[in-house]
C-alpha positions in Angstrom: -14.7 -25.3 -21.1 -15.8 -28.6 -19.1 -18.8 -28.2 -16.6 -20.8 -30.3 -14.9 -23.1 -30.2 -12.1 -21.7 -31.5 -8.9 -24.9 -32.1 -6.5 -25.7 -28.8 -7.1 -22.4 -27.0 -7.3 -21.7 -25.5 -10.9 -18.0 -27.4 -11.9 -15.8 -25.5 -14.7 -13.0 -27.0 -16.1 -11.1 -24.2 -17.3 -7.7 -24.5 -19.0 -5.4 -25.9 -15.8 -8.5 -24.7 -13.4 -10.8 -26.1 -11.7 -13.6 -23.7 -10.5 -16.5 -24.4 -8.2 -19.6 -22.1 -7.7 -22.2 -22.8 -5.0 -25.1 -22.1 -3.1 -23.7 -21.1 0.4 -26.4 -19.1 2.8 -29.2 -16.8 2.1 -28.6 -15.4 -1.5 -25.6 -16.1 -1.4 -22.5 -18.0 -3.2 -19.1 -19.2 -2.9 -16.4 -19.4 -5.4 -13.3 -21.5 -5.0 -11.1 -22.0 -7.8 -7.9 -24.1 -7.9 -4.6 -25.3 -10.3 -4.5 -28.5 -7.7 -6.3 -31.6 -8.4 -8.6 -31.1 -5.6 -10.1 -28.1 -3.3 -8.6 -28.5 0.3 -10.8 -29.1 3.2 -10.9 -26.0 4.8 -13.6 -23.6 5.2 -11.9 -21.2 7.2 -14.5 -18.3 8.0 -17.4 -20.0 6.7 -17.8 -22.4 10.2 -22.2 -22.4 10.3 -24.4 -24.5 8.7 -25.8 -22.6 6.3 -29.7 -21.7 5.2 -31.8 -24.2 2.9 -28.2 -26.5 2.4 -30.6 -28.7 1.0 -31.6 -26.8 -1.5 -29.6 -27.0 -5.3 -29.1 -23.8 -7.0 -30.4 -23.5 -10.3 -27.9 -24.4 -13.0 -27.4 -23.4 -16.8 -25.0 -24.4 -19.5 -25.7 -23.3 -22.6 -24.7 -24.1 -26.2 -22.0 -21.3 -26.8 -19.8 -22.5 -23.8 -21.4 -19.7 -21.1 -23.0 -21.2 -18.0 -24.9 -19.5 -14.9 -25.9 -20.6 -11.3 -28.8 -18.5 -9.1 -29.2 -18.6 -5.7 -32.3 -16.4 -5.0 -31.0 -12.6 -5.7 -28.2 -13.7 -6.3 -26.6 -15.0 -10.2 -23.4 -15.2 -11.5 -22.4 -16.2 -14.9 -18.7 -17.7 -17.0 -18.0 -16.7 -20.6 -16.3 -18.9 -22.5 -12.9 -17.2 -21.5 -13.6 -18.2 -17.7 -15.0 -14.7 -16.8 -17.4 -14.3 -14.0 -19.8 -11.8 -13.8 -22.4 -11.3 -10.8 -26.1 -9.9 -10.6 -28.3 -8.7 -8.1 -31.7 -9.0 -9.5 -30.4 -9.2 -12.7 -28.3 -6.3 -12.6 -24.4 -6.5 -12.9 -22.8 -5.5 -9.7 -19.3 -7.1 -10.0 -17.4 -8.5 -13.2 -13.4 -10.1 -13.0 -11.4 -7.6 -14.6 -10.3 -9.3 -18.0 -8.0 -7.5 -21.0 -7.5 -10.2 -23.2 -7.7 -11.3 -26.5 -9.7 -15.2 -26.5 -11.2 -15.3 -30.0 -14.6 -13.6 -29.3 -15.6 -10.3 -29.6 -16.7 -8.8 -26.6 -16.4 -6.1 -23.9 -13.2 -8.0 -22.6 -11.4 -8.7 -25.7 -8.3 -6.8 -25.7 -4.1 -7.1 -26.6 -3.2 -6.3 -22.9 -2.9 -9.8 -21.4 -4.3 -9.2 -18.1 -6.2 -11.8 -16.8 -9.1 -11.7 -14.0 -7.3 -14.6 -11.6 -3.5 -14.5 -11.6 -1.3 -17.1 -10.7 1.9 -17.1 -10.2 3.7 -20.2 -8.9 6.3 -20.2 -5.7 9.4 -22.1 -6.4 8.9 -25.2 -4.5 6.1 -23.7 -3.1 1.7 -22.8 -4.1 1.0 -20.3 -5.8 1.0 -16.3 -5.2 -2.8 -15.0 -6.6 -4.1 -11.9 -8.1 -7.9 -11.6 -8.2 -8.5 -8.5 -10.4 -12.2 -7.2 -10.8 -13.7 -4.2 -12.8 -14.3 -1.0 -10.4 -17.5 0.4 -10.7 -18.1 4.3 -10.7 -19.5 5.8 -7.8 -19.4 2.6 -5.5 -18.5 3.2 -1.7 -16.9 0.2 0.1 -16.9 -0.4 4.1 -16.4 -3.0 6.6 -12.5 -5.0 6.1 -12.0 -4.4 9.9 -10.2 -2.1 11.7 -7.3 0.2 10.0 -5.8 3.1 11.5 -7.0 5.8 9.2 -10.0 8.4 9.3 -11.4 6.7 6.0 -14.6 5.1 6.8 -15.4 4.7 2.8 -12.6 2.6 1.7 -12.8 3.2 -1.8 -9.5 4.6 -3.3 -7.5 2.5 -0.2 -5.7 0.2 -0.5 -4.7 -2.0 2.4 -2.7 -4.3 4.3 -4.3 -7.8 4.6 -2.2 -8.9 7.4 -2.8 -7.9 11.5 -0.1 -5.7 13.1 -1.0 -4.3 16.8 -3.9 -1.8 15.8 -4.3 -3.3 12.6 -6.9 -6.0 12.3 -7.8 -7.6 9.4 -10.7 -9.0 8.7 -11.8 -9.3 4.8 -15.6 -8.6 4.6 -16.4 -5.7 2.7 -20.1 -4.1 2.3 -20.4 -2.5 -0.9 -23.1 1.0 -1.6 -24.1 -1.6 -4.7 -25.7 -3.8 -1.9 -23.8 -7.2 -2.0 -21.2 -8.4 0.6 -17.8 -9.6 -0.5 -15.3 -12.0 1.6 -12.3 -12.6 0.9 -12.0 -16.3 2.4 -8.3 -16.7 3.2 -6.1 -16.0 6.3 -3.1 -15.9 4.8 -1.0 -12.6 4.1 -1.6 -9.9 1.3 -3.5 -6.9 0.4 -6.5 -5.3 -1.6 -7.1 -2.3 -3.3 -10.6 -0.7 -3.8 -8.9 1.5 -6.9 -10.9 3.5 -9.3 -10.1 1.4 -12.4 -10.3 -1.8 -10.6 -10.3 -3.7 -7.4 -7.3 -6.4 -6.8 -7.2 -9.0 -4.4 -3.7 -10.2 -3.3 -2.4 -13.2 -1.5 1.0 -13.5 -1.3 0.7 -17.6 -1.1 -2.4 -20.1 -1.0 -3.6 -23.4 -2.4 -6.5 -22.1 -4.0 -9.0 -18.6 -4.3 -12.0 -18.9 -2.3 -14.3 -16.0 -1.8 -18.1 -16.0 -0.7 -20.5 -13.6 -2.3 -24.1 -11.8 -0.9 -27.0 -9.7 -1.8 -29.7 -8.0 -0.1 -31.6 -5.0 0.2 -29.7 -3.0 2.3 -26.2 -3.8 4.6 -28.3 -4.4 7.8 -29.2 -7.7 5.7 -25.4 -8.1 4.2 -24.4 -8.3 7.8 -27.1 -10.6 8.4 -26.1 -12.9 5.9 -22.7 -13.0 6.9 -23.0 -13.2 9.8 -25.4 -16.5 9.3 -23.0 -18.0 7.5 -19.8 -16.9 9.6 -21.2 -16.9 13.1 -22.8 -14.4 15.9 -21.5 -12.9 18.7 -22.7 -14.9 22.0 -24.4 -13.7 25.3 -22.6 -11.2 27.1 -21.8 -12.0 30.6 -23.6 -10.3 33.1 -22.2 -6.7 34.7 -19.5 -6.0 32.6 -21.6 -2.5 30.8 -20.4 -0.2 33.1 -16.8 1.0 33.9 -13.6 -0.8 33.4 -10.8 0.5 35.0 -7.0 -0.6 33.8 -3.5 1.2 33.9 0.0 0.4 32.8 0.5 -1.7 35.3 -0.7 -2.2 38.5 2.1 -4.1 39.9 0.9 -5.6 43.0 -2.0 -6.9 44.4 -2.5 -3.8 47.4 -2.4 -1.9 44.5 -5.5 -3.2 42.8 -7.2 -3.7 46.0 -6.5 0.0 47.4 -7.9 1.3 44.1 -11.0 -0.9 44.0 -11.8 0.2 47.4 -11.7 3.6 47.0 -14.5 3.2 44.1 -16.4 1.7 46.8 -16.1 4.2 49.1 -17.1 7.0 47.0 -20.4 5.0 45.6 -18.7 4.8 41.9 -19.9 1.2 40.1 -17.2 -0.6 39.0 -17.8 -3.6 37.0 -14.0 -4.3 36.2 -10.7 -4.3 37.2 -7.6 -5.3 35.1 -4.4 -6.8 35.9 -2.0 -6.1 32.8 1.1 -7.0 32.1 4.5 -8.4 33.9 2.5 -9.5 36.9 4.1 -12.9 36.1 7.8 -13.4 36.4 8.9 -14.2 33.2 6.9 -14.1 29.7 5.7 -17.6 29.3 5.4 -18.7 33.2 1.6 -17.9 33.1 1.1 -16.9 36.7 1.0 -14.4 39.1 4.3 -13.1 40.7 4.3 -14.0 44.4 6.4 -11.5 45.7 3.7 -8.8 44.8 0.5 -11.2 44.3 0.6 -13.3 47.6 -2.8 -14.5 47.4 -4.8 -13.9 44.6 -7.5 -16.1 45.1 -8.2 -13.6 48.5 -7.9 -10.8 46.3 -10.3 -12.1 44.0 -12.6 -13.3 46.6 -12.3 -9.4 47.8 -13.4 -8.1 44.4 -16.3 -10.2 43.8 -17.8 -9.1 46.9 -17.6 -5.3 46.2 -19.2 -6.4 42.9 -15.9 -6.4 40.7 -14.9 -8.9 38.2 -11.2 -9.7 37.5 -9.5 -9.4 34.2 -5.9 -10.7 34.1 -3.6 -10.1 31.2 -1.9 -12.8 29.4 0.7 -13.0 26.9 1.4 -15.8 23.7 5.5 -14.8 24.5 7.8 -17.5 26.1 11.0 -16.1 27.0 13.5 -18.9 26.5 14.2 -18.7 30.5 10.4 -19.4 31.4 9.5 -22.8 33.3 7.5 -23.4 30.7 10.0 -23.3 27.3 12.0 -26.4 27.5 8.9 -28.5 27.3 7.3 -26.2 24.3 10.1 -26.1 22.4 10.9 -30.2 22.8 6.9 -30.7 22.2 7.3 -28.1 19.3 4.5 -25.7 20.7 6.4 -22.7 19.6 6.1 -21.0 16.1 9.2 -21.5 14.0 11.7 -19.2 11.8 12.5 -20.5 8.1 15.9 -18.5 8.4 18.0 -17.0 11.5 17.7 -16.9 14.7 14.6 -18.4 16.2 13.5 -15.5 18.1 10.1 -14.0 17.3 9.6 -11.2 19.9 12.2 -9.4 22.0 10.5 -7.0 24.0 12.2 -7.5 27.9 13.5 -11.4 26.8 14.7 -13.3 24.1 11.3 -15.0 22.9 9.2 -17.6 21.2 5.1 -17.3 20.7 3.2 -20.2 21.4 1.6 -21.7 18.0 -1.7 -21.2 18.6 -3.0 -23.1 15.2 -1.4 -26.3 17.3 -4.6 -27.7 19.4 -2.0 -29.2 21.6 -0.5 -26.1 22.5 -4.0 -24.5 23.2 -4.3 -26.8 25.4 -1.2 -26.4 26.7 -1.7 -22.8 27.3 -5.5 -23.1 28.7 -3.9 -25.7 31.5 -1.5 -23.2 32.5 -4.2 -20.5 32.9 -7.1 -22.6 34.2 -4.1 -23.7 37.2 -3.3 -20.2 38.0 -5.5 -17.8 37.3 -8.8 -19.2 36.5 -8.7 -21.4 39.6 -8.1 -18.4 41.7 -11.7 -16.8 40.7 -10.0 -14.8 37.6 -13.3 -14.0 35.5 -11.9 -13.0 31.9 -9.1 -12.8 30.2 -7.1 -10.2 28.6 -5.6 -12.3 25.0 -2.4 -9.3 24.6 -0.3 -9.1 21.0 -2.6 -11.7 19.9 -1.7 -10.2 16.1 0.9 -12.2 17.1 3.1 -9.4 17.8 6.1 -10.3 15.9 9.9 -8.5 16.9 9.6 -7.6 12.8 6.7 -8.2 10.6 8.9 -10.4 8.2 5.9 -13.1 7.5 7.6 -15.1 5.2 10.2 -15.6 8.4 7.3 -18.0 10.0 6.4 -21.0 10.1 2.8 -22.8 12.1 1.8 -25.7 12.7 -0.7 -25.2 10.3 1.9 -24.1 7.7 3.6 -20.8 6.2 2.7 -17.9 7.9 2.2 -16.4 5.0 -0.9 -18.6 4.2 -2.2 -18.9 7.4 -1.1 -16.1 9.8 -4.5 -14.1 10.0 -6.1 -16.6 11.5 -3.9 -17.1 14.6 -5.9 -14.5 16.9 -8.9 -16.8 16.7 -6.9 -19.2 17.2 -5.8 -18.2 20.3 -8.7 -17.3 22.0 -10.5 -20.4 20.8 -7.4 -21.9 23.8 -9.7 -19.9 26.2 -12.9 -20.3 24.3 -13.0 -23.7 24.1 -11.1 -24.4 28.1 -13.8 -22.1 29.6 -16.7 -24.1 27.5 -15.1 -27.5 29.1 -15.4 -25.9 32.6 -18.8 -24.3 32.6 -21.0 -25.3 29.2 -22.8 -22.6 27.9 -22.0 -20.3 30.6 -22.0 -16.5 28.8 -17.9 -15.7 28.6 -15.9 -12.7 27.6 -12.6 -12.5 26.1 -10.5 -8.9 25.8 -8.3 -9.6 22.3 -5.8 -7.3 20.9 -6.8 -8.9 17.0 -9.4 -11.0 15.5 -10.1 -12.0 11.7 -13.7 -13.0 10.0 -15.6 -15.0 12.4 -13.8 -14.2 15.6 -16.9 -12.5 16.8 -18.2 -16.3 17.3 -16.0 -16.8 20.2 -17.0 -14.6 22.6 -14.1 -12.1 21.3 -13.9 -8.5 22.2 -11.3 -6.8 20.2 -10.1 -3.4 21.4 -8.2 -1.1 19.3 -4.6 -1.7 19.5 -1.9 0.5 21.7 -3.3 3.4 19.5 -1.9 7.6 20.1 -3.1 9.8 22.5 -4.3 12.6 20.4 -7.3 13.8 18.1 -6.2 12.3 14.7 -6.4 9.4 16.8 -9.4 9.3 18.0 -10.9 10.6 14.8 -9.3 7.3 13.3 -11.0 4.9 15.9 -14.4 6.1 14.6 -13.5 4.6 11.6 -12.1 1.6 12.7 -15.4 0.9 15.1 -17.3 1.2 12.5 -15.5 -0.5 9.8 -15.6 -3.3 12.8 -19.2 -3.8 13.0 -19.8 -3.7 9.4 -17.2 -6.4 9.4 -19.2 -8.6 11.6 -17.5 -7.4 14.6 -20.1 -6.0 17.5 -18.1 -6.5 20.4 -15.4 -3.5 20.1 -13.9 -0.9 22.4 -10.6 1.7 22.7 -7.8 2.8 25.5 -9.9 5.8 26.2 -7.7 8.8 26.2 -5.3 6.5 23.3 -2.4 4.5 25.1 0.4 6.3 24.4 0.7 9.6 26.5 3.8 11.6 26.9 2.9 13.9 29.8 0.0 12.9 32.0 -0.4 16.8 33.1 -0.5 18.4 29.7 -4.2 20.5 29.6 -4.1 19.1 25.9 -4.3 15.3 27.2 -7.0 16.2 29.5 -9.3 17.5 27.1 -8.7 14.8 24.9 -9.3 12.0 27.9 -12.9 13.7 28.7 -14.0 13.8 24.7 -12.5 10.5 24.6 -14.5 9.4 27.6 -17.6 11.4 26.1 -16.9 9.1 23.1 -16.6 5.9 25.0 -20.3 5.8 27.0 -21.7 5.5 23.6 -19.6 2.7 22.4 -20.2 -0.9 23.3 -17.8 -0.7 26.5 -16.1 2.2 28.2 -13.1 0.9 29.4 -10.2 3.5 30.9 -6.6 2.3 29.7 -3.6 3.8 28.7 0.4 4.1 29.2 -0.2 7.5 31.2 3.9 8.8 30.8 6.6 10.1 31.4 8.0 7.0 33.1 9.1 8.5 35.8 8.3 6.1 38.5 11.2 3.9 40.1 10.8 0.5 39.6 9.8 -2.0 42.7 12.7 -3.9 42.2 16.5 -3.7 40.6 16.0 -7.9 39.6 16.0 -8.1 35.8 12.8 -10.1 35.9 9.6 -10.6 38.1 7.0 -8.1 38.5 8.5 -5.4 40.5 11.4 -4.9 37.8 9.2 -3.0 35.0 8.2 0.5 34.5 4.5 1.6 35.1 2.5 4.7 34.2 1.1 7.1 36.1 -2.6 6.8 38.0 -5.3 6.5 35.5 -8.4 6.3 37.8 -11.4 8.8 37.0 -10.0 11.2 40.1 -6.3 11.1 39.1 -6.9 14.3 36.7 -8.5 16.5 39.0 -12.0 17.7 40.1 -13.1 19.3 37.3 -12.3 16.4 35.1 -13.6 14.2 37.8 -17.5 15.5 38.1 -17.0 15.5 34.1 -16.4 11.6 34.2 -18.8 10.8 37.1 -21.8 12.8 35.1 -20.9 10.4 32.0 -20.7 7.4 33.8 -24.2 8.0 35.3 -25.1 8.4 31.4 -23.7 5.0 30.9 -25.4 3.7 34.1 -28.8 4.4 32.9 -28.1 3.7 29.5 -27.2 0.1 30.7 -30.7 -1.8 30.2 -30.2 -0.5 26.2 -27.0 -1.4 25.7 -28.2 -4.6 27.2 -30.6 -5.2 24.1 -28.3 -4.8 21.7 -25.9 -7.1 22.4 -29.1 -9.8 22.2 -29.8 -8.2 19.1 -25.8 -8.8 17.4 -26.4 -12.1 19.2 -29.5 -12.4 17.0 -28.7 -10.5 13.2 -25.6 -9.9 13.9 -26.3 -6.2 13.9 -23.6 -3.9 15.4 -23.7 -1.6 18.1 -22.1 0.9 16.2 -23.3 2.0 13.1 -22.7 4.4 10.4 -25.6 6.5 9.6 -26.6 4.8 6.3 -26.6 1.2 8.3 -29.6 2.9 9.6 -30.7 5.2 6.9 -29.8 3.4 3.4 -32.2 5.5 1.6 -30.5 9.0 2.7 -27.9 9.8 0.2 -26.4 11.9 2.3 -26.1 9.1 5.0 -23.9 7.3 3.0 -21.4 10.6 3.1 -21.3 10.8 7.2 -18.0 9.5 8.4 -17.6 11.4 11.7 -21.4 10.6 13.2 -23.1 7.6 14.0 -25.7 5.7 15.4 -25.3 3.8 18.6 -28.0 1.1 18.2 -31.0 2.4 16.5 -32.0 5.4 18.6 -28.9 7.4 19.6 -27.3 10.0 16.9 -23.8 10.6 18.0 -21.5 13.4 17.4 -18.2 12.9 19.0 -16.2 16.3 19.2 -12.9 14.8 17.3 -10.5 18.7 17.3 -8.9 20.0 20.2 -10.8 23.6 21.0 -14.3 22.4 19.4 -16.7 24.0 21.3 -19.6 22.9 19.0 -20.0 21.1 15.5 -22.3 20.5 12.9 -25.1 17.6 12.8 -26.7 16.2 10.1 -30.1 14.4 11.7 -31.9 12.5 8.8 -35.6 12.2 8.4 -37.8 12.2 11.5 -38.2 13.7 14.8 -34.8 14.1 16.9 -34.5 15.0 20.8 -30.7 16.8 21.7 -30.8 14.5 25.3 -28.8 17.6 27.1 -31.7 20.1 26.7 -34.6 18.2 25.7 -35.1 20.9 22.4 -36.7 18.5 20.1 -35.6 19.2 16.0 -37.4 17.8 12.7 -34.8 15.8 10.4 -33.7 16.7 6.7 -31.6 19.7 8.2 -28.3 20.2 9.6 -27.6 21.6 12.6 -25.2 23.3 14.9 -25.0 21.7 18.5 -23.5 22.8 21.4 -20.5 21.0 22.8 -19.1 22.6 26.1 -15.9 20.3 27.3 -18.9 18.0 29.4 -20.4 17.1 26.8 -20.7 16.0 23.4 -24.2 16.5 21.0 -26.1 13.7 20.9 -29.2 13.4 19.6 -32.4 10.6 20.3 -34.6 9.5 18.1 -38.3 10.1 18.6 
């Protein structure tokens, strides 16, 4: 063992590795380790200055070939077999998972031959990496993002690290032990949070890099991350209060005819969204003519009955778009190592633009800013941003950044840092929105608001997007929201579906936007036009507005919405406190209540901020449910009855409402 101190980095030469341990934020560390000469120059998710930079960690190398850095609360040590162990205050809260003989006696030494990091070289290629640690008993993990499962404690999972359409990946966990683990790589693998031991995977990379934090409680792991990763922005004004989108509307009358009749029956609507197939091919990046004659007048329209315009747009380029001979000479599209070069084939034979090329960003962001921006379009709507690949087949892809299988997790970012970054140009510092179908570690940074993928219409559903939202926040993620009602609906009129749409809806007023979306079936409705392209040629669902399911379900929705409406001034504060900490707007009961064992237990409850207790009815038929409400004083905000905490109760939950609970 070789070490040396490296302006206050710990530097171990390790048979062919290289590893480097460092002060990196608030008691914090990174680790990168490396077979290469050299550590590459990317940071990845780890874009802010960080805290005290200035200040060296404190170092030891001692005598028996063991060394140790501490950064505040936070100190990790190397055997002389290369071993790392961590401590939070001097107690061991993660060791590498070693089972092999080096000449010592110890707790590690055994015959087995397993070894904490893995390599395994790629013909030709890097290296695949294993990154093993020892499980400790009783730990409960959370955070990694948003996977579609009820699991909120991750422990005994494993998952995917790669982001399908629902699936987002992004690798922060927050462990019950109280430190804060990323995982700083985009490229392709998986993890598993097993009860013998915990295993990192990346199917290619140059080098492991991982970032480590401690604190009291994961209020303050999220803080720290969130320092050292970035914070969600300013939201723009008047976008708290309804959103209303449909598959599709397909002209512009249509938009304007439904925006009007809000108007005229006195219902707030903040938003309005233009989805899909507008255009008139995939990769043409403006409005179809033939059904959107003017859209600067229709904008102009919207904006003075108080509606912003959301617009949909696409990374697909169809190889008949205006638009693909120049990408594809320029070489702006994202490439296949094998085959055909097709990436997507959903109506056209297509290419995705390669958003890790800043050329292309800008490519893209030109094309937008000309026509739709221009035209008074206020956000954008970043669709199969994952990218949305034909088949997930990741070793197929090349960027311009390299394999996709290094790199590929990044690319949502990526793409909204195209509209990001053009939008900055245009107005500096101006608050900005952007509706993203996928996001990784830091998106939040970029004014990204990830929703929760073209998820079922049905309970098990919905009972999974509670988990995702607040896997999400704990991720570093405050900006989230869902299709309420799910996107995928068979028949419009089953009873079923409309008892799901108002619990749904119930759900969404206490989430950080309500936003009514969804693929209302069967697709019954003739098509505008028997062209094989342009924007009157594609399906569309049935009407999705708050009166399209009938008066009962109407005064249901209208009663909620005037929930949200006075809710608004809250909600308000805490976005400026993510903006500030980093602190979600959803949050699982032991975010708030770390000292309640039982907290720690709750997956289908939360908090909404700090003062709302939330019991979203998740079964068809529930007419009620049980609440646990945790130390204090709680008000039920239907009938004022005020209840101490340290009890469960049973609430009442008639189809208009749901039980939720403020704190006194």
């Amino acid at each position: 063992m070789e070490y040396r101190n490296d302006n206050g980095a710990l530097v171990i030469g390790h048979q062919n590795e290289t590893l480097r341990l460092e002060a990196w934020g608030q008691d914090s560390l990174r680790i990168r380790v490396t077979e290469y000469p050299d550590f590459t120059a990317n940071d990845w998710a780890l874009s802010e200055p960080v805290a005290n930079a200035d200040r060296q960690a404190d170092i030891t190398v001692n005598d028996d070939g063991t060394a140790a850095i501490e950064n505040g609360r936070l100190r990790a040590t190397v055997n002389a077999a290369g071993v790392l162990s961590f401590f939070r205050d001097g107690k061991l809260i993660l060791r590498e998972y070693y089972r092999s003989y080096f000449g010592t006696e110890s707790d590690e030494s055994r015959c087995l031959k397993i070894i904490a990091r893995d390599w395994k070289p790629i013909v030709g290629g890097d290296y695949g990496l294993t990154l093993r640690f020892d499980a400790n008993d009783g730990e409960k993990i959370f955070g990694m993002g948003q996977y579609q499962q009820k699991y909120l404690d991750l422990k005994g999972c494993t998952l995917e690290l790669a982001q399908r359409n629902s699936q987002v990946t992004v690798p922060f966990a927050v462990s019950s032990l109280g430190y804060g683990f990323l995982w700083n790589h985009p490229g392709v693998g998986a993890v598993t949070f097993g009860k013998n031991m915990t295993e990192w995977h990346a199917a290619a990379t140059k080098q492991l890099d991982y970032w480590l934090t401690v604190a009291d409680d994961p209020a303050h792991i999220v803080e720290n991350y969130t320092a050292v990763t970035g914070r969600a922005p300013a939201v723009p004004d008047k976008l708290l209060g309804l959103w209303q989108s449909k598959l599709r509307y397909r002209t512009q009358d249509e938009v304007l005819e439904v925006a009007r009749k809000y108007k005229k029956l006195g219902i707030p609507l903040d938003i309005i969204v233009i989805d899909f197939f507008h255009w008139t091919r995939q990769g043409d990046w403006h409005f179809d003519r033939d059904y959107w004659p003017d859209p600067k007048a229709m904008c102009d329209e919207l904006h003075a009955m108080g509606t912003k315009v959301v617009v949909s747009v696409w990374p697909s380029v169809d190889r008949k778009s205006e638009n693909f001979g120049e990408m594809y000479d320029k070489g702006y599209l994202i490439r296949t190592e094998r085959g055909s070069i097709q990436t997507y084939d959903f109506q056209g034979d297509c290419l995705e633009i390669d958003c890790t090329n800043p050329a292309a960003r800008k490519f893209i962001w030109e094309k937008c800013k000309q026509n739709y921006y221009d035209f008074g379009i206020d956000c954008f709507w970043l669709d199969n941003a994952e990218p949305d690949y034909a088949v997930y087949d990741y070793d197929n892809y090349r960027y311009y950044l390299g394999p996709a299988l290094e790199v590929t997790n990044i690319y949502p970012q990526l793409y909204v840092r195209a509209f990001e970054d053009g939008i900055e140009a245009e107005h500096p510092g101006e608050p900005r929105l952007h509706l993203v179908r996928s996001g990784w570690a830091g998106s939040q940074k970029y004014s990204t608001l990830i929703w929760s993928g073209d998820v079922p219409s049905t309970f098990a559903a919905l009972e999974d997007q509670v988990a995702a939202g607040l896997n999400m926040g704990l991720a570093g993620i405050p900006w989230w929201t869902t299709d309420i009602g799910g996107f995928m609906t068979d028949d419009v009129n089953d009873p079923g579906f409309k008892e799901l749409l108002l619990r749904w809806f119930e759900f969404a007023v206490y989430t950080p936007f309500v936003r009514m979306h969804g693929d209302r079936g069967p697709h019954d409705i003739p098509a505008l036009s028997d062209s094989d392209h342009g924007g009157g040629s594609l399906y569309t669902g049935h009407a999705n507005e708050l009166w399209s399911y009938g008066e009962d379900a109407f005064a249901i929705m209208k009663d909620q919405l005037k929930i949200r409406d006075g809710l608004k001034p809250y909600v308000a504060d805490l976005f400026k406190q993510a903006s500030a900490t980093g602190a979600p707007l959803l949050r699982t009961m032991f975010y708030e209540f770390p000292d309640d064992a039982k907290a720690w237990e709750l997956q289908d409850q939360y908090m909404f901020g700090d003062r709302y207790l939330v019991a979203p009815i998740l079964h068809a038929g529930e007419r009620s449910r049980d609440v646990y409400l945790p130390a204090g004083q709680w008000q039920n905000v239907d009938d004022g009855q005020t209840y101490e905490g340290g009890q469960t109760v049973t609430a009442a939950a008639p189809l208009e409402r749901i039980p939720v609970f403020k704190r006194l």
